[in-house]
C-alpha positions in Angstrom: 43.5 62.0 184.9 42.8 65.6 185.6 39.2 67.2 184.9 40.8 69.9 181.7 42.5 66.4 180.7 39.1 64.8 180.5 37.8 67.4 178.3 40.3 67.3 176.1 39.9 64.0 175.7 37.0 63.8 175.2 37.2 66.7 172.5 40.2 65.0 170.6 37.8 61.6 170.1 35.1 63.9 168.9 37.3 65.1 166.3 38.0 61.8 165.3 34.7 60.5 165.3 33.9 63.6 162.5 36.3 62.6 160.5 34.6 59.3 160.9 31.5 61.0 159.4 33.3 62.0 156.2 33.1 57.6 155.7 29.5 57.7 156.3 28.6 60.2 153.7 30.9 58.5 151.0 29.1 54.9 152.0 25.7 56.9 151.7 27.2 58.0 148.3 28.4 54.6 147.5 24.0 53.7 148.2 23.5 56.5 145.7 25.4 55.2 143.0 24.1 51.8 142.9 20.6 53.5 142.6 21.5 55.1 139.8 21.4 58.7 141.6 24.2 60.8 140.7 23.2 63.9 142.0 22.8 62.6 145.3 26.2 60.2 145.1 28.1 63.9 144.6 25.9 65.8 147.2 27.2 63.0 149.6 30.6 63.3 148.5 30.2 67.1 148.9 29.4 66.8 152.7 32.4 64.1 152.6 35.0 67.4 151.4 33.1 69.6 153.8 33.9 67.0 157.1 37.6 66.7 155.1 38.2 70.6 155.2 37.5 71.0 158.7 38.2 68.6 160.6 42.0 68.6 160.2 41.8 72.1 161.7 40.0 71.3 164.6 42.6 68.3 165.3 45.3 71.0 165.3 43.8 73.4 166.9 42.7 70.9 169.7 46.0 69.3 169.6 44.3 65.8 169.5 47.6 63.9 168.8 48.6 64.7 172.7 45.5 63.9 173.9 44.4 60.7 171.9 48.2 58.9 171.1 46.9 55.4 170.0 45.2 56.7 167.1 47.1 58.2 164.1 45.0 61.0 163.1 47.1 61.7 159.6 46.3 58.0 159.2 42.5 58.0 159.4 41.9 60.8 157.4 43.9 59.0 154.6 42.5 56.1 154.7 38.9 58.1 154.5 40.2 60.1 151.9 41.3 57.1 149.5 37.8 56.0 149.7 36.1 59.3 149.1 38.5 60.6 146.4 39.5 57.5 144.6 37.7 54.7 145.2 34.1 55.8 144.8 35.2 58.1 141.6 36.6 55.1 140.0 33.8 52.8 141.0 31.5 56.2 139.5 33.9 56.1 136.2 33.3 52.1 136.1 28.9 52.2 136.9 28.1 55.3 134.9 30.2 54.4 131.7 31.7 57.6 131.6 34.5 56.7 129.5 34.2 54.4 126.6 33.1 50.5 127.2 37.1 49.3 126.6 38.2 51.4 129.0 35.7 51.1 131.8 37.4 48.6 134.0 41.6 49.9 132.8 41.4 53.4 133.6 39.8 52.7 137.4 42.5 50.5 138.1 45.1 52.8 136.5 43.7 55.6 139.0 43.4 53.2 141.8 47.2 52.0 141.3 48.5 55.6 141.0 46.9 57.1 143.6 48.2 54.3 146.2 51.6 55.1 145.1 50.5 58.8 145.2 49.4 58.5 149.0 52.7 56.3 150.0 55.0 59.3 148.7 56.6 61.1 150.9 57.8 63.6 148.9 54.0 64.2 147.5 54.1 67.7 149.3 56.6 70.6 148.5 58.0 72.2 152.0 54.7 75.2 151.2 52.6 72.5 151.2 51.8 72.5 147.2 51.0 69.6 145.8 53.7 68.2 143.5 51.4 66.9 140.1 48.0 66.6 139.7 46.4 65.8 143.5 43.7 62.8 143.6 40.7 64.9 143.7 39.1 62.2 141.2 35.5 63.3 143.1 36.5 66.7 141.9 36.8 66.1 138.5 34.0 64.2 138.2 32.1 66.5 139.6 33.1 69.1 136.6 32.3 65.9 133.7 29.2 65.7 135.5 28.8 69.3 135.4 29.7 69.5 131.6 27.9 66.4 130.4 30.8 65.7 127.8 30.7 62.9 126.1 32.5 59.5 126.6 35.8 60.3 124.6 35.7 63.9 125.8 35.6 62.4 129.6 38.7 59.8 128.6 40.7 62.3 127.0 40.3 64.5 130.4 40.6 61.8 132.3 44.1 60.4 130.9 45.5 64.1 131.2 45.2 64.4 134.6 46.1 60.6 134.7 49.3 62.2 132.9 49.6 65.2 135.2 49.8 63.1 137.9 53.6 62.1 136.6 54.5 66.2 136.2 56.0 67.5 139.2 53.7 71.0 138.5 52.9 72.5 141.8 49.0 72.7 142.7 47.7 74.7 145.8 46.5 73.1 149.0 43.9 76.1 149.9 44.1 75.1 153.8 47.7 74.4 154.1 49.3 77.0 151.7 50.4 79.8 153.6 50.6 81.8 150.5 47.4 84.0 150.1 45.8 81.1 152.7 43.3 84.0 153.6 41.9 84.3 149.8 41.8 80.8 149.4 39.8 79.6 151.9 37.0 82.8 150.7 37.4 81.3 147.5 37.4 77.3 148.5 34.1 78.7 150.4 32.7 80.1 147.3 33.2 77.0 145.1 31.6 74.8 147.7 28.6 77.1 147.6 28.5 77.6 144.0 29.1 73.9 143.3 26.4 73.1 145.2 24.0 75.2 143.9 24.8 74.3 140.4 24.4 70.7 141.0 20.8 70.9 142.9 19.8 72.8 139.3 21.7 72.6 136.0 24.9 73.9 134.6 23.3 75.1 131.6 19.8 76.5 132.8 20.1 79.7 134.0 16.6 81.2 134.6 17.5 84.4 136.5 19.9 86.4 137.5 20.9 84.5 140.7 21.4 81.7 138.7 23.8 83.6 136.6 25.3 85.3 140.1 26.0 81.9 141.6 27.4 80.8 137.8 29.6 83.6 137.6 30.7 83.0 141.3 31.8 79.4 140.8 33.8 80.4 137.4 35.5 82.9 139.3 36.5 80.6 142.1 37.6 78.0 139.3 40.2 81.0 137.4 41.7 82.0 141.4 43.1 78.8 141.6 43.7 78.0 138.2 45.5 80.6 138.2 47.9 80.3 141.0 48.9 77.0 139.3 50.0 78.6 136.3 51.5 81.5 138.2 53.9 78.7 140.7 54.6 77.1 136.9 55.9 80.8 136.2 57.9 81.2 138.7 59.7 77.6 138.6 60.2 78.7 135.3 62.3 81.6 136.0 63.8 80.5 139.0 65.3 77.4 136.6 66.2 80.2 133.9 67.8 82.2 136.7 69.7 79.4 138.1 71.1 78.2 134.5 72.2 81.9 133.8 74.0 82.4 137.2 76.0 79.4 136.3 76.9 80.5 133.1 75.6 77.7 131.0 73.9 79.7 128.4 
């Protein structure tokens, strides 16, 4: 084993020991919840996307798969990534009663069963790396019913349309995979983690100067770029379908 082979080894388990972090923060988060502490529970889960957004980049930028075979990098994020994204949301959904009592324990295990199959799909990704239907970004969307304070019915009605979404082949952006204006999402995936932060260390609602309003106005922004882009990929498969159908005469 050659000295540069050593380093790079060495580099390629680091990588995989930060993705290791990402399980840390969502146990820490996991503490949080059972203490009653939401804020906290989503700040750890916050640190949990942060590890998740880089460290997949480092791997291939270190090429860690050449330098660490045994270990199935794809794998471990995964696994990490059902724990973060789904299982801690649902257990959130099930502790915090945020959906109505008779539906406390049936829609976690709906979003627990559906997101397995979700992550066992092979064909979950389009070849530009969109999502096809709604991704599992539970923590996400908790984080927004957390930010809204809806009420119980309000959160189940959200909830089972994204539950729903899940089954519609509609193409949402990947911001670090989507080669398609990659550049602007990543500013804009930066903004919304800053934003997001900031609104959950204070309040959605208060907004007591004008750098609460700044950072306000910065995370709505964020949130209409890649709303935005969904609707504009639903566009285009639209006319591409229309296109298609009057090319073979069948209007």
């Amino acid at each position: 084993m050659t000295y540069k082979f050593r380093i790079n080894f060495i580099k390629a388990w680091l990588v995989h020991i930060l993705t290791c972090t990402g399980l840390i923060a969502g146990f820490l988060s996991l503490t949080y919840i059972f203490k009653n502490d939401q804020k906290s529970a989503f700040i750890c889960l916050g640190i949990a996307l942060i590890i998740d957004a880089i460290d997949g980049t480092l791997a291939r930028k270190l090429n860690v798969s050449k330098y660490v075979e045994n270990i199935d990098g794809k794998m471990l994020d995964s696994v990490i990534d059902f724990f973060n994204y789904i299982i801690i949301p649902s257990i959130m959904i099930f502790w915090f009663n945020i959906v109505p009592f008779s539906f406390v324990i049936l829609i976690p295990l709906i979003i627990l069963i559906i997101s397995a199959i979700s992550y066992s799909n092979l064909n979950l990704m389009t070849s530009e790396n969109f999502y096809r239907g709604f991704p599992c970004i539970w923590n996400i969307l908790l984080l927004y019913l957390y930010f809204f304070e809806f009420n119980q019915i309000v959160n189940l009605i959200i909830i089972s349309a994204c539950i729903v979404l899940k089954f519609i082949p509609i193409k949402y952006l990947h911001p670090l995979r989507v080669k398609k204006l990659k550049i602007y999402s990543i500013i804009f995936m930066i903004l919304w983690f800053v934003s997001s932060f900031k609104i959950l260390t204070t309040s959605f609602y208060i907004i007591e100067n004008n750098f609460d309003l700044l950072f306000l106005t910065i995370w709505v922004i964020s949130n209409i770029y890649f709303i935005s882009l969904t609707f504009y990929e639903v566009l285009v498969d639209i006319y591409k379908a229309i296109s298609i159908k009057i090319n073979n005469h069948e209007f």
